[in-house]
SEGU-338878 format. One line per 8 residues: for each residue y, z, x of C-alpha. Coordinates in steps of 0.5 Angstrom, whole numbers, plus 500, padded with zeros to 3 digits. Example, Ala and Ser with C-alpha at 12.3 -4.5 7.8 and 13.67 -1.06 7.14 Angstrom:
491/516/525; 498/514/527
This chain:
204/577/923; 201/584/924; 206/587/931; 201/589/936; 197/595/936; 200/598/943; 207/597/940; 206/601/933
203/607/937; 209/607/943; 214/607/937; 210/613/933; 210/616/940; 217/615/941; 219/618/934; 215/623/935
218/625/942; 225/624/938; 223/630/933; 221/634/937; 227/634/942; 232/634/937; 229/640/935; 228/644/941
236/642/943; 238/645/936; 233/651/936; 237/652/944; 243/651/942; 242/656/936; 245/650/931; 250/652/925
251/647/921; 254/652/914; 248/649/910; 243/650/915; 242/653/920; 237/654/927; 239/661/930; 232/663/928
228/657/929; 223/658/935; 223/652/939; 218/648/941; 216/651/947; 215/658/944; 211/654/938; 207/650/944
205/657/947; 203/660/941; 199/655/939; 194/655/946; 194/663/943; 191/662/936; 187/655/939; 184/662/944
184/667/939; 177/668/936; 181/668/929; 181/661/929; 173/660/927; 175/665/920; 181/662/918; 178/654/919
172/656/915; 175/659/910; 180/654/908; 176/649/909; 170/652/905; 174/652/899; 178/646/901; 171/642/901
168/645/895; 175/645/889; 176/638/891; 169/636/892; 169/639/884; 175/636/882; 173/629/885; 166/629/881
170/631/874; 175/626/875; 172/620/877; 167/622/871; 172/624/866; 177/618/868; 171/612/868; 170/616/861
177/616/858; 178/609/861; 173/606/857; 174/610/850; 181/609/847; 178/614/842; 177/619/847; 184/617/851
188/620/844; 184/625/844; 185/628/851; 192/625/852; 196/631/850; 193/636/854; 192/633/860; 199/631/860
201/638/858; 197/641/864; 198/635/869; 207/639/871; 203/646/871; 205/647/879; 199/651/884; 203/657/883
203/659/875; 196/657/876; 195/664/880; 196/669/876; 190/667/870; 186/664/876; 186/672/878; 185/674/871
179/669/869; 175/669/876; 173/677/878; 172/674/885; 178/671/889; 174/666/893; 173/663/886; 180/663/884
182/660/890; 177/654/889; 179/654/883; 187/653/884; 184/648/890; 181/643/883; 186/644/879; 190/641/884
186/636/886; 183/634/879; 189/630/876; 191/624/882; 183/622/882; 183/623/874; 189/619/872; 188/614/878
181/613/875; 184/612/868; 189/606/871; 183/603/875; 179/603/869; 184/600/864; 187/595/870; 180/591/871
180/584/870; 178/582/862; 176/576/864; 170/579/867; 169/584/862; 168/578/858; 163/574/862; 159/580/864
159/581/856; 157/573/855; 151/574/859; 147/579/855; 150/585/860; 148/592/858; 153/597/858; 150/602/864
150/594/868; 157/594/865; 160/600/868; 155/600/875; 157/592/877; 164/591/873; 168/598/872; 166/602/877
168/596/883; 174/593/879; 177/601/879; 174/603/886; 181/601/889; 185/606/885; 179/611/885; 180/611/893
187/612/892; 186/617/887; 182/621/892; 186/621/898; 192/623/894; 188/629/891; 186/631/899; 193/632/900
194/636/893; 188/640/894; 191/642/901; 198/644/898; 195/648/893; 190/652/898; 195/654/902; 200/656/897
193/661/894; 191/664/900; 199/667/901; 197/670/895; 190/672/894; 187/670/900; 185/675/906; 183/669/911
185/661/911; 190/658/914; 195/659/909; 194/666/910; 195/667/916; 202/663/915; 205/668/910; 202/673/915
206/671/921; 212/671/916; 211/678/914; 210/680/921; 215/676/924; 212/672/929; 216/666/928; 212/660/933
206/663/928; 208/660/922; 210/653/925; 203/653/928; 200/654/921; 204/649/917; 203/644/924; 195/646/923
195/645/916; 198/638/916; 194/636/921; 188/638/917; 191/635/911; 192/629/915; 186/628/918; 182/629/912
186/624/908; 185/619/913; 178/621/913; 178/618/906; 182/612/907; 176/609/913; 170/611/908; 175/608/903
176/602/908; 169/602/910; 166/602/901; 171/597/899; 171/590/905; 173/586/899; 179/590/898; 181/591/905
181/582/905; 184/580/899; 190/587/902; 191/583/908
């Protein structure tokens, strides 16, 4: 029995509030404990106050847009080229021997190796972000849309088949709906991902983002700021992702009652 929704939020709430108190005792109290340490920790009423600054400062727009621009057009590439290149792979073993060492090979590379030759191989550095931003994304909605596709139901591939179904007819009425609850998946992870490895460019090559304006707080010391920029990274994390998990929601009702 599902619990009642007013609940759920008072417990959210209520763990929430939790955090933040053990924080600012910890951040107060300069907490010491050996293997961590809060002495220079800003506590969440200076992070607070820095955050209503930045919410003011007129460099909130450049950095929102900014990362937000190569966020929306790495994943949106990505997402493309994964579903794509997924329902394609699902389908033709041939092609799944073929690409399977070099995607796997590629798969483990972490955002940061990629930096370098993403320098070398686009001679503007918005290019290389975005481009650090699709690697990140492609490979959760590539291998979601791989597993969706091989975990449709033979039985209606055989009927389908048995009534004379052509192979465009297959794809768009069989394949695609039966995949589509992995592809979701795959497409909420790869938001998450493609934020993760936007930040971690724009420290590098990035002159506005947010994840620039977090290395730039830590470079000039204005601690409260770097938690801003984490606090504000994961929001836009968490917003876009939910995002996708309502038009997911929305796409799929069938899935949505069969997972109730």
């Amino acid at each position: 029995m599902n619990a009642h929704p007013a609940g759920r939020w008072m417990r959210r709430a209520g763990s929430l509030a939790i955090c933040l108190i053990a924080w600012q005792m910890a951040s107060v109290l300069r907490l010491d404990l050996g293997i961590v340490t809060f002495r220079n920790v800003p506590p969440p009423v200076d992070v607070a106050a820095a955050a209503l600054d930045f919410l003011r400062s007129p460099r909130l727009y450049d950095h929102l847009a900014s990362s937000l621009r190569r966020v929306l057009a790495g994943y949106g590439i990505a997402a493309v080229a994964g579903v794509a290149l997924g329902l394609v792979i699902g389908r033709s073993r041939w092609l799944a021997d073929f690409l399977q060492a070099p995607l796997e090979l590629l798969r483990p590379i972490p955002a940061v190796a990629w930096i370098p030759l993403a320098v070398l191989m686009f001679p503007s550095s918005e290019w290389s972000m975005i481009f650090i931003t699709f690697t990140g994304a492609l490979f959760p909605i590539l291998i979601n849309t791989v597993h969706g596709v091989e975990n449709v139901d033979p039985r209606l591939i055989a009927s389908a088949r048995s009534l004379g179904s052509t192979r465009t007819a297959m794809l768009l009425e069989v394949i695609l709906p039966g995949a589509a609850p992995n592809i979701v998946t795959g497409l909420v992870i790869g938001m998450g991902t493609s934020w993760f490895c936007l930040v971690t460019a724009e420290m590098i090559s990035g002159q506005f983002g947010i994840g620039y304006y977090t290395w730039e707080s830590y470079t000039l010391q204005n601690y409260p700021e770097i938690i801003v920029g984490m606090i504000l990274i994961g929001l836009l994390g968490m917003g876009s992702s939910a995002l996708l998990r309502v038009a997911g929601t929305a796409l799929l009702p069938w899935h949505a009652k069969e997972g109730r």
